[in-house]
C-alpha positions as CSV (number, residue, x, y, z in Angstrom):
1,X,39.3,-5.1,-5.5
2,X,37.7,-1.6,-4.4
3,X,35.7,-1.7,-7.5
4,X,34.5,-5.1,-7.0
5,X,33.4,-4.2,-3.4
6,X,31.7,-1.3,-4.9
7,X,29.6,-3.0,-7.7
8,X,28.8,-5.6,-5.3
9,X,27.5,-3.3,-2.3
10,X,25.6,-1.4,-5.9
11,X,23.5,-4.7,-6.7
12,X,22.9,-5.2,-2.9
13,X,21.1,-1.7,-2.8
14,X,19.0,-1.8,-6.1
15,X,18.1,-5.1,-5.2
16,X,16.7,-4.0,-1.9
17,X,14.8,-1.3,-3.6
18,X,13.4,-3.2,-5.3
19,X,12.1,-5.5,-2.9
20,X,11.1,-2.5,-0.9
21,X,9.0,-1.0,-3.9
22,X,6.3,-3.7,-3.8
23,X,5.0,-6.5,-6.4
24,X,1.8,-5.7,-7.7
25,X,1.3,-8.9,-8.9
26,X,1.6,-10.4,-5.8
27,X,-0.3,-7.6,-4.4
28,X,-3.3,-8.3,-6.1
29,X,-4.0,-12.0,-4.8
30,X,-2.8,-10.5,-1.2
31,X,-5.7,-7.8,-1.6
32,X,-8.5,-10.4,-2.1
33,X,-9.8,-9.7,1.8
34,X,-9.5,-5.9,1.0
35,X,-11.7,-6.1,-2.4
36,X,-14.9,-6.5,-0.7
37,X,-14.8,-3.0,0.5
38,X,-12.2,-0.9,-0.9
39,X,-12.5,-2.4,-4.6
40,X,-10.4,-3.9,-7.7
41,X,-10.4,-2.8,-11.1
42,X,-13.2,-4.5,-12.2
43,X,-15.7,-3.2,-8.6
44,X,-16.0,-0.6,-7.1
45,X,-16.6,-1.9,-3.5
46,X,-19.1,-2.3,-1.3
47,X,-18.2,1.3,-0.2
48,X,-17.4,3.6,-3.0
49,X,-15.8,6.7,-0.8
50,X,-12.9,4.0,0.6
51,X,-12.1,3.2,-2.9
52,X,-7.9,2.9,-3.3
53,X,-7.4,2.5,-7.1
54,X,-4.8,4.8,-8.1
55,X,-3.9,5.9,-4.4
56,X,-0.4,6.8,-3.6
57,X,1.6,3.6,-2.3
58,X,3.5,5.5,0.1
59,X,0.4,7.1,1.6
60,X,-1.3,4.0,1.3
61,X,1.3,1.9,3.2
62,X,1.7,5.0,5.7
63,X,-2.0,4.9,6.8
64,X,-1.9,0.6,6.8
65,X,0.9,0.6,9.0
66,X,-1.0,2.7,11.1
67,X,-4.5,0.2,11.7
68,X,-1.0,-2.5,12.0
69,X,0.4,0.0,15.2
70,X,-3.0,1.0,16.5
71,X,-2.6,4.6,15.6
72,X,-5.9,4.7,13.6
73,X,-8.5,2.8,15.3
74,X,-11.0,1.0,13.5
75,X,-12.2,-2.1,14.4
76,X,-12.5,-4.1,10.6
77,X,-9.2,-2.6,9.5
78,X,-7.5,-3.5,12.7
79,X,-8.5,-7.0,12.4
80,X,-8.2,-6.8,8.5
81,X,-4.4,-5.9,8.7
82,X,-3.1,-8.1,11.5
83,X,-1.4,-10.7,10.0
84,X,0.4,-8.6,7.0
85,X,3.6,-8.2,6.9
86,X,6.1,-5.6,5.7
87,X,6.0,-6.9,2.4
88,X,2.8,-7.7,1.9
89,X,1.4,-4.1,2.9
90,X,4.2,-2.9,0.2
91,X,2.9,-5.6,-2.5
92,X,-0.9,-4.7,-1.5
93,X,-0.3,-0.7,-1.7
94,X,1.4,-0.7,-4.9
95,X,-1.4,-3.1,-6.7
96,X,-3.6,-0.3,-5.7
97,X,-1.8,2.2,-7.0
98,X,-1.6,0.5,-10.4
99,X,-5.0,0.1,-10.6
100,X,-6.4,2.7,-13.2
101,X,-8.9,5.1,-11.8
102,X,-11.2,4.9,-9.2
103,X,-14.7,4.8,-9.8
104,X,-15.4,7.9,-8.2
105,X,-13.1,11.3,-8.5
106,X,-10.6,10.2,-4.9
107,X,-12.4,11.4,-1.3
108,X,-9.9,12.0,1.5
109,X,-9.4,8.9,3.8
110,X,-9.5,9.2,7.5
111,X,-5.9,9.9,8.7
112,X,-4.7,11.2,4.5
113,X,-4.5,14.6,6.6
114,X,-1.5,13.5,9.0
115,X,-0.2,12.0,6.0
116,X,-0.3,15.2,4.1
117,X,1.0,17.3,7.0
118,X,4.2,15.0,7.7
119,X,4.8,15.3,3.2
120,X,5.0,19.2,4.3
């Protein structure tokens, strides 16, 4: 009975993991509104220094979470990450993170340096 309990409570927590980790798939037709300016893996982006292919997913969903609080200001991102969700900032970060190499070698982001310091 103790075992069962234990397999069961097992499955429960990979399975949230899981979930937690992010679907790239569905990332990628979630990210359609960010292509325009942070890129795919077929363009680079309107603007090439805010590119996100190959970007750490925890950093990533760190800093998007932020624009989603308020803690970094900016005006498009704000408005550009309203409406996500939990799972969709997951799903988004880790399609970006899949994504080969950016076009150009990776530029710091406004707020990667609190990011950094709290990794520390």
């Amino acid at each position: 009975m103790n075992l069962a309990k234990t397999l069961v409570l097992a499955t429960a927590v990979v399975s949230a993991s899981a979930v937690a980790a992010g679907d790239p798939v569905a990332g990628e037709r979630k990210a359609a509104a960010c292509v325009a300016c942070h890129g795919s893996a077929a363009f680079p982006g309107m603007f090439p220094l805010v590119q996100l292919a190959g970007r750490d997913a925890d950093k990533l969903s760190t800093k998007t979470n932020k624009y989603r609080s308020g803690k970094l200001f900016s005006p498009v991102m704000n408005l550009a990450v309203m409406t996500m969700n939990d799972q969709d900032v997951e799903d988004v970060a880790t399609y970006y993170q899949k994504l080969a190499k950016p076009f150009l070698p990776m530029q710091g982001i406004r707020g990667d340096e609190d990011i950094q310091a709290s990794a520390q």
